[in-house]
C-alpha positions as protocol buffer text, in pm:
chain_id: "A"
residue {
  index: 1
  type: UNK
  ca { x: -185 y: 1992 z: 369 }
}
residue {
  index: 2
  type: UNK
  ca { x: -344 y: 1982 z: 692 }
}
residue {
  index: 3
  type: UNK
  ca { x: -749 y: 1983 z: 752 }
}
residue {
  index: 4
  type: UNK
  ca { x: -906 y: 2184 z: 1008 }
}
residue {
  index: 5
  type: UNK
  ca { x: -1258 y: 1982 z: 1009 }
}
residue {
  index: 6
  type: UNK
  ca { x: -1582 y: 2076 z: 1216 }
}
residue {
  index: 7
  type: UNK
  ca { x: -1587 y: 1741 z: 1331 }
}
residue {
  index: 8
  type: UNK
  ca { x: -2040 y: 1707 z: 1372 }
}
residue {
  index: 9
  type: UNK
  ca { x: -2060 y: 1931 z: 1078 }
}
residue {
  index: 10
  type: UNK
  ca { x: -1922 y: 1684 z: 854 }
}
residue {
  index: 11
  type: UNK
  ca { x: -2080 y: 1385 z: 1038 }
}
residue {
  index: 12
  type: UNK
  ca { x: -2447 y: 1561 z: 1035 }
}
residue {
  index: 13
  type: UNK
  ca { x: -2393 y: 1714 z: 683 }
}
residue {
  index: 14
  type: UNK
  ca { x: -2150 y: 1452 z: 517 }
}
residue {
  index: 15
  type: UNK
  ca { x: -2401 y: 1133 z: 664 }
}
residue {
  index: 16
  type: UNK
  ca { x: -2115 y: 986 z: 800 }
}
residue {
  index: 17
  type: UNK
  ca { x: -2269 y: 694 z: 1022 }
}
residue {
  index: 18
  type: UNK
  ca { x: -2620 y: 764 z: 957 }
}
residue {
  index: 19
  type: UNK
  ca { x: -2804 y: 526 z: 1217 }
}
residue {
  index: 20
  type: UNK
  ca { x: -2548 y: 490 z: 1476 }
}
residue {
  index: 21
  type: UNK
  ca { x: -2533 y: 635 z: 1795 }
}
residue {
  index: 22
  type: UNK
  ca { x: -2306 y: 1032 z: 1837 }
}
residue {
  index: 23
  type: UNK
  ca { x: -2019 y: 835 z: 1990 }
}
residue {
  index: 24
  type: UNK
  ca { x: -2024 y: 565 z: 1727 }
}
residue {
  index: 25
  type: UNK
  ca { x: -2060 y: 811 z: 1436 }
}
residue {
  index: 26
  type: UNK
  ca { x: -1750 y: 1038 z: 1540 }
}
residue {
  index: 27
  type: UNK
  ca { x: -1572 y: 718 z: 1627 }
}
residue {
  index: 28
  type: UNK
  ca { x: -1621 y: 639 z: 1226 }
}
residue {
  index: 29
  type: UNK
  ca { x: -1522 y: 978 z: 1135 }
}
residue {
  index: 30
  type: UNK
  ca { x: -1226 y: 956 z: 1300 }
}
residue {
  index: 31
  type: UNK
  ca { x: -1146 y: 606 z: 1175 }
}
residue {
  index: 32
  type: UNK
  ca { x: -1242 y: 721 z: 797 }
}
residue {
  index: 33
  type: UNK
  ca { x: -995 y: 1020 z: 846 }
}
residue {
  index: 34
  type: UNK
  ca { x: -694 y: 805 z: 993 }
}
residue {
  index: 35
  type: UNK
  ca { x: -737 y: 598 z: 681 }
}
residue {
  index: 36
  type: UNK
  ca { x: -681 y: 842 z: 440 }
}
residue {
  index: 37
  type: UNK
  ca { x: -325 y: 931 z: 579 }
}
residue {
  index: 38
  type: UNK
  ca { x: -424 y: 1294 z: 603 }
}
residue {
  index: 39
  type: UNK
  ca { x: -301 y: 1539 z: 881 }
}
residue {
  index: 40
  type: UNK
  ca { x: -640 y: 1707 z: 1081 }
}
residue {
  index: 41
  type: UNK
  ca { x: -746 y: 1909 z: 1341 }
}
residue {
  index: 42
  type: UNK
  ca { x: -1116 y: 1775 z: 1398 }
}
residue {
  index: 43
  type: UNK
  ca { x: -1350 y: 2025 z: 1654 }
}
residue {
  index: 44
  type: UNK
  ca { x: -1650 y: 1896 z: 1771 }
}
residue {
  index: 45
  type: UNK
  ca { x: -1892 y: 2109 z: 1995 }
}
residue {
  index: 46
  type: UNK
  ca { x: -1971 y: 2039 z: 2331 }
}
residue {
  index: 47
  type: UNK
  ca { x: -2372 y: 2047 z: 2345 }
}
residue {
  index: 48
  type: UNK
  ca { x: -2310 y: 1714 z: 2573 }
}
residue {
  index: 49
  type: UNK
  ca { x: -2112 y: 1560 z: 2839 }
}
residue {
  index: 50
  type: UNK
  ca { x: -1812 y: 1397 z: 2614 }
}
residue {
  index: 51
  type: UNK
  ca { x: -1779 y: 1056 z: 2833 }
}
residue {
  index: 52
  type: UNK
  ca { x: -1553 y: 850 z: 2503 }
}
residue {
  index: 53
  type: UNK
  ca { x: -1333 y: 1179 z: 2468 }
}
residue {
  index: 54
  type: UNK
  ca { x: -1040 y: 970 z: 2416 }
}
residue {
  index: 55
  type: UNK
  ca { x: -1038 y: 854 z: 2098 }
}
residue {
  index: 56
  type: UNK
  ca { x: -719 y: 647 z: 1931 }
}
residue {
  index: 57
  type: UNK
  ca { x: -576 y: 826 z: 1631 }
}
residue {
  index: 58
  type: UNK
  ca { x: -292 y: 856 z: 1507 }
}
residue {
  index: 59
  type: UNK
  ca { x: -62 y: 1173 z: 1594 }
}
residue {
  index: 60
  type: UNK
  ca { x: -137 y: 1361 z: 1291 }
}
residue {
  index: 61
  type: UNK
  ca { x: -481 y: 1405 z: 1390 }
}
residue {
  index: 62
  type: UNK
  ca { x: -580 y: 1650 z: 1676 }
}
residue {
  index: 63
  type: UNK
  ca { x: -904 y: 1581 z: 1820 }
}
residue {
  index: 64
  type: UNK
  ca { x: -1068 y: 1854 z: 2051 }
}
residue {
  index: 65
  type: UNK
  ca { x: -1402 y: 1917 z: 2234 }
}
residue {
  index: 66
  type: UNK
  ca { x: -1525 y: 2317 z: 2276 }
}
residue {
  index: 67
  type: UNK
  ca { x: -1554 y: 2408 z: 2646 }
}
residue {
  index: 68
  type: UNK
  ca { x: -1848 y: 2349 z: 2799 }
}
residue {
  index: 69
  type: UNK
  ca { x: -2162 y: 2517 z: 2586 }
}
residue {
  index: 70
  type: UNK
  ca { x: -1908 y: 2597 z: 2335 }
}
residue {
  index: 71
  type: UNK
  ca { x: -1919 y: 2546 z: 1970 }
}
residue {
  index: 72
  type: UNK
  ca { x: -1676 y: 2374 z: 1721 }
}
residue {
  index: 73
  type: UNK
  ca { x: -1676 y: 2728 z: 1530 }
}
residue {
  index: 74
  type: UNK
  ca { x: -1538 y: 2940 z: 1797 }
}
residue {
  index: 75
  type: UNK
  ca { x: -1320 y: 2706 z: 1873 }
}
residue {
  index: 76
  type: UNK
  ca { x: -1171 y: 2702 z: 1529 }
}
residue {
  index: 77
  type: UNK
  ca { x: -1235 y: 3062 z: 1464 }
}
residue {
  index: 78
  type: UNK
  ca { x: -1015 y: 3140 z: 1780 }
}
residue {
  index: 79
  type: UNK
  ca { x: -739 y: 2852 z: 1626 }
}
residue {
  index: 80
  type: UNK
  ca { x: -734 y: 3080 z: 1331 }
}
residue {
  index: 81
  type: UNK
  ca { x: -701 y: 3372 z: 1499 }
}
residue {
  index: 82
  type: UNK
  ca { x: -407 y: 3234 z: 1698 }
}
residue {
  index: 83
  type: UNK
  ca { x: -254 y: 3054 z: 1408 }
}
residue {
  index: 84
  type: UNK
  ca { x: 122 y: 3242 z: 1235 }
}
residue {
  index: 85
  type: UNK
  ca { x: 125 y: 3044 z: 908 }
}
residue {
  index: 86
  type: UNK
  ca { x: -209 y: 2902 z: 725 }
}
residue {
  index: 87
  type: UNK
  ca { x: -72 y: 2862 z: 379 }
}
residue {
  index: 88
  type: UNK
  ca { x: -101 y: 2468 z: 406 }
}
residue {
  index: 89
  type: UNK
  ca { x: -458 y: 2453 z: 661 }
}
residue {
  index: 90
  type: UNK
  ca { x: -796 y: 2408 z: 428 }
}
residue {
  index: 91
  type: UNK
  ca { x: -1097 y: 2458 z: 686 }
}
residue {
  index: 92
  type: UNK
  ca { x: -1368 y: 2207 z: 591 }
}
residue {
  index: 93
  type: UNK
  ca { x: -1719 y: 2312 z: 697 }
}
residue {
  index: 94
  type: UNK
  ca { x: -2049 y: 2374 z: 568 }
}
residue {
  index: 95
  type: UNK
  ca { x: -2098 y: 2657 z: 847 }
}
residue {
  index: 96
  type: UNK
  ca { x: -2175 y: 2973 z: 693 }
}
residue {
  index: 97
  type: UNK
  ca { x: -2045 y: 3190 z: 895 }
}
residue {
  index: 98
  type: UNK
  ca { x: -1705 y: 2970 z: 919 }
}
residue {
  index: 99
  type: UNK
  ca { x: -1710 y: 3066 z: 534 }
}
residue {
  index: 100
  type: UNK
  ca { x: -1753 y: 3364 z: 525 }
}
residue {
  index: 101
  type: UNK
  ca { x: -1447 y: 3493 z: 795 }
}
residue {
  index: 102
  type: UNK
  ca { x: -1193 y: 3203 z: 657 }
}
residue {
  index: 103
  type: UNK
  ca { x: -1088 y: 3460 z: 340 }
}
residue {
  index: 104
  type: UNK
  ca { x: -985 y: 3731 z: 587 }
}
residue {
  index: 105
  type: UNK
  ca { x: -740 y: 3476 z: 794 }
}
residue {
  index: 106
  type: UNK
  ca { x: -647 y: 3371 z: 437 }
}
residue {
  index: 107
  type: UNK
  ca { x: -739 y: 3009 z: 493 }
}
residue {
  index: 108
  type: UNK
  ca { x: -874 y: 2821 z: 205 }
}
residue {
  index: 109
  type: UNK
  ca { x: -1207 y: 2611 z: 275 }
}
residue {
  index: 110
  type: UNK
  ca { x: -1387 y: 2286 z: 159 }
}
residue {
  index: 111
  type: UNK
  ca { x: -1711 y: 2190 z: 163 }
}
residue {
  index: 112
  type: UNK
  ca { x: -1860 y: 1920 z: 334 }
}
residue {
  index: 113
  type: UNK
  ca { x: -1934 y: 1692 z: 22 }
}
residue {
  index: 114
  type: UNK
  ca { x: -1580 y: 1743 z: -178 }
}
residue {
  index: 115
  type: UNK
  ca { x: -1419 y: 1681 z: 179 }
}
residue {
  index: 116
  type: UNK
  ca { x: -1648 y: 1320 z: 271 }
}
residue {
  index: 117
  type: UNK
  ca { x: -1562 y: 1198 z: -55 }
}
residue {
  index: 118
  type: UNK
  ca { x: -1193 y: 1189 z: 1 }
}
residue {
  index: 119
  type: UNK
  ca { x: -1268 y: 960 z: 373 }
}
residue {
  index: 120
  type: UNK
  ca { x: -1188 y: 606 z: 289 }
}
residue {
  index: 121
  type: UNK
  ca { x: -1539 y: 414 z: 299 }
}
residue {
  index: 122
  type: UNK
  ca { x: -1581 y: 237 z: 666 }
}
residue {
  index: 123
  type: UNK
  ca { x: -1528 y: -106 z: 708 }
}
residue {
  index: 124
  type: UNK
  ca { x: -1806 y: -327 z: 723 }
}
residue {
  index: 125
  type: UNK
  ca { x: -1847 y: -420 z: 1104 }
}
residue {
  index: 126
  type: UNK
  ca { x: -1987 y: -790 z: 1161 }
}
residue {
  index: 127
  type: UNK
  ca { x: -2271 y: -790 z: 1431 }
}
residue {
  index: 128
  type: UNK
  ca { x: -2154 y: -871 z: 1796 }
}
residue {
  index: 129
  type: UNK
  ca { x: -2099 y: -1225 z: 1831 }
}
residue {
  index: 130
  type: UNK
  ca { x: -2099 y: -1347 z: 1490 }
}
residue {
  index: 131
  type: UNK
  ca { x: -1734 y: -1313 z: 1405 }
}
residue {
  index: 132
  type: UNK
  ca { x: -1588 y: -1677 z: 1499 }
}
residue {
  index: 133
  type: UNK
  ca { x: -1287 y: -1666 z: 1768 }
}
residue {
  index: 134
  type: UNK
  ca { x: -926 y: -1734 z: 1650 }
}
residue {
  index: 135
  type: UNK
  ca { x: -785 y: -2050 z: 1814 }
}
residue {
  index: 136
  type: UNK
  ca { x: -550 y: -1801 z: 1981 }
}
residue {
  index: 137
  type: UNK
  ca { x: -847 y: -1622 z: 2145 }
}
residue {
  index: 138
  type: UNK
  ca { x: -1025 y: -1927 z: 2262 }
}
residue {
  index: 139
  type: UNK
  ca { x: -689 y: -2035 z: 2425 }
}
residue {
  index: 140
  type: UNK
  ca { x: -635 y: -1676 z: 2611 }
}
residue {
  index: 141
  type: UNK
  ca { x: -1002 y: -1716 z: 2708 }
}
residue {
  index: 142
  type: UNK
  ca { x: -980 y: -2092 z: 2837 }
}
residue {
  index: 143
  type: UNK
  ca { x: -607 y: -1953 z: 3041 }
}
residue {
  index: 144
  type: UNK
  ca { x: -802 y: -1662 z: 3172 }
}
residue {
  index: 145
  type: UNK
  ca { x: -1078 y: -1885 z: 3290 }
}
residue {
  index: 146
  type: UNK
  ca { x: -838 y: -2120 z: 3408 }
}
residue {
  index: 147
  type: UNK
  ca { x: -976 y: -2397 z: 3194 }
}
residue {
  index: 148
  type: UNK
  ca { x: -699 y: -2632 z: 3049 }
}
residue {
  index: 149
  type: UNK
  ca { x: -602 y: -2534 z: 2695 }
}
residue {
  index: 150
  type: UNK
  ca { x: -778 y: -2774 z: 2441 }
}
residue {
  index: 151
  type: UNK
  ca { x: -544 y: -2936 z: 2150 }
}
residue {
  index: 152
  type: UNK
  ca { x: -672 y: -2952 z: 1833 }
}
């Protein structure tokens, strides 16, 4: 099975990473997604300048930005129309209009909600600068610094 997601649908919809910043809530999308082993083809729209593009995930997930002043549902709507086999591809969107055309391409579709509930829940981040160093970091630190390593 292989997810074609419209990527700030789910994140507006779904309330993945209420509170954080756009970057920081895809980011956790995308991180919630690679956890569940699933294969995906995420779309997000381009109503910005996408400067943290480049997210790391892991080849079974596709990750692509509309053209400029493009949407995520043209962008999958022209993947559909493009696509020869769709008998394994479930589009997940609460878009309407995504809902409506998937039936003629033959595509089956998931909501928002039944789709967020199969992410793996994020993992708690600890604030910056709380987490204590590994004596292995402190070493690389004091060798980058050029400070003598200290013994224990």
């Amino acid at each position: 099975m292989r997810y074609w997601i419209d990527g700030y649908n789910v994140i507006l919809s779904g309330r993945v990473g209420v509170g954080a910043a756009l970057h920081e809530r895809r980011a956790e999308l995308l991180a919630r997604l690679a956890a569940t082993g699933l294969s995906a083809f995420v779309a997000f729209d381009s109503r910005e300048r996408v400067v943290d593009g480049g997210h790391a995930t892991p080849r079974r997930i596709e990750v692509a930005f509309a053209r400029e002043a493009g949407s995520a549902d043209a962008l999958l709507l022209e993947k559909l129309r493009r696509a020869r086999d769709l008998s394994d591809v479930v589009l997940v969107s609460d878009d309407r209009d995504l809902l409506d055309r998937a039936p003629f391409f033959g595509v089956r579709t998931e909501r928002v909600a039944a789709f967020v509930r199969k992410l793996k829940p994020a993992a708690p981040r600890d604030p910056p600068g709380t987490r204590p160093l590994s004596k292995r970091e402190v070493d690389d630190w004091m060798e980058w610094f050029g400070q003598p390593r200290r013994e224990p």
